[in-house]
N, C-alpha and C positions, 0 to 999 in steps of 0.2 A: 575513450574517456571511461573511469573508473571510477566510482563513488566507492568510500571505501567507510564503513563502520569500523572506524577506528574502535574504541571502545562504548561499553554502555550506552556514553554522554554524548561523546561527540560522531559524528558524520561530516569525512574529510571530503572535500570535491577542488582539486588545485590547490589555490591555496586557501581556499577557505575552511574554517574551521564551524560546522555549527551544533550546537546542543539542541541535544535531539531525546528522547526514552525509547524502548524497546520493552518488548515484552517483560510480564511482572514476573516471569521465572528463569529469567536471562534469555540463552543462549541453548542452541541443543543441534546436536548432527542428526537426529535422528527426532525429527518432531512430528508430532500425531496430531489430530483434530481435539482442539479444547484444551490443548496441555499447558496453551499460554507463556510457547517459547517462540522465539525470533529463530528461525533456520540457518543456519552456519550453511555458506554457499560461495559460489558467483552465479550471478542470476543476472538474466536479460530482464528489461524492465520495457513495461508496455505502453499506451498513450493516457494521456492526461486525461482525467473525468475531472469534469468543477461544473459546481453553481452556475448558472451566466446572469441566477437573479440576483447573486451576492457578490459575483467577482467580472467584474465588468471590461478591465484590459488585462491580456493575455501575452509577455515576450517571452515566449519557446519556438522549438526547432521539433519539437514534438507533435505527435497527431491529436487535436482537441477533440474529446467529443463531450457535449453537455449531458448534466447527468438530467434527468428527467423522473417525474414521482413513480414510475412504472418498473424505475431500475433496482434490480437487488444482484446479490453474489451469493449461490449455492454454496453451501457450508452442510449441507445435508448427504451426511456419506452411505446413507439409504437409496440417492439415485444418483446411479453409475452416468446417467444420463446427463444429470446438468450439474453434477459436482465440480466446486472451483471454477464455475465460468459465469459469466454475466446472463442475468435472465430476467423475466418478467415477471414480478411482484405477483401475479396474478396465478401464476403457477403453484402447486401445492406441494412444493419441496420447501423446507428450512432455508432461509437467507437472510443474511444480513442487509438491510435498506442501504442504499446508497445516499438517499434522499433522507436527509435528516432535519430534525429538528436544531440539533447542536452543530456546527462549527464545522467539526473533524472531517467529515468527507467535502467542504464546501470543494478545495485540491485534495484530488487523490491518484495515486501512480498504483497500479499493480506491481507488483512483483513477481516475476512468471518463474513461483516456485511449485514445485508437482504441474507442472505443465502438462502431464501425460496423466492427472487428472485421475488419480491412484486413491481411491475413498477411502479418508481416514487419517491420508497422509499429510491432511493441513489443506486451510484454503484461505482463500480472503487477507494473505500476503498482502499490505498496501505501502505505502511511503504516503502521512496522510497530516492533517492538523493538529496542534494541540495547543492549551491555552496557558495549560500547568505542570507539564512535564509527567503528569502521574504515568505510572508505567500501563502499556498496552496488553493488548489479547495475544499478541504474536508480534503484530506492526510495527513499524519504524514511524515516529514522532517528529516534526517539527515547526518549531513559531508560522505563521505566515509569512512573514517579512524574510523569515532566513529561504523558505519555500519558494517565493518567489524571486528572488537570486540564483537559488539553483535551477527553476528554469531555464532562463538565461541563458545558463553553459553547458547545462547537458541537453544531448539529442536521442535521436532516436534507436543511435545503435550503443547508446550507454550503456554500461552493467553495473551492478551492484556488487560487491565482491564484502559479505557478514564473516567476519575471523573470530 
């Protein structure tokens, strides 16, 4: 199974079609940390992080795991150590919260882009919420309701394929 970022808007998955935003400076092959591009790729995509105080049934074929207030994603290309991976708030590297106030990460999918974890090269790739289509940091966007349909049909050996 292939999810395919058809353009900008939409995010193709079989036959569904859904509107989706993308980073606020499109599209780029070659994207760096902060640049505020979506990565042109095919990319394996990782398991499910969500709320379980806000989203309560769950139908995937994906590995769940809840996100917890403890959780964040290195974005700091200062440590070669825990850049682009999941870590603990409590550590003193830069990271984006998982555990939010708003919405966006309540579903969140990584996208295992720089997976080899190269500082600088982009981090915090997700497939994540949004309420208003405003364009993202890098991230792929979408409604809830379309979010949780594509659970449904993709698994775990999905890919992403950004053109």
């Amino acid at each position: 199974m292939i999810i395919y970022l058809k353009n900008k808007h939409t995010l193709k998955i079989d036959s569904f079609n859904f509107r989706c935003c993308i980073g606020k400076k499109g599209l780029a092959k070659k994207k760096i940390e902060g640049d505020k591009h979506t990565p042109i790729g095919m990319f394996h995509i990782g398991p499910l992080y969500f709320r379980n105080d806000r989203i309560k049934k769950l139908d995937t074929k994906l590995k769940c795991i809840r996100i917890k207030k403890s959780m964040g994603w290195c974005d700091d290309v200062e440590s070669s150590r825990y850049y682009n991976r999941l870590i603990s708030t409590n550590n003193d590297v830069h990271h984006e919260r998982l555990f939010r106030k708003d919405n966006k990460y309540d579903l969140l999918i990584p996208i295992k882009y720089n997976s080899k974890r190269i500082a600088g090269k982009g981090s915090c790739i997700f497939i994540h919420l949004t309420k208003d289509f405003k364009p993202t940091t890098g991230c792929i966007a979408l409604k809830k309701k379309d979010f949780l349909i594509m659970l449904k049909i993709i698994n775990k050996k999905t890919k992403i394929k950004i053109y």
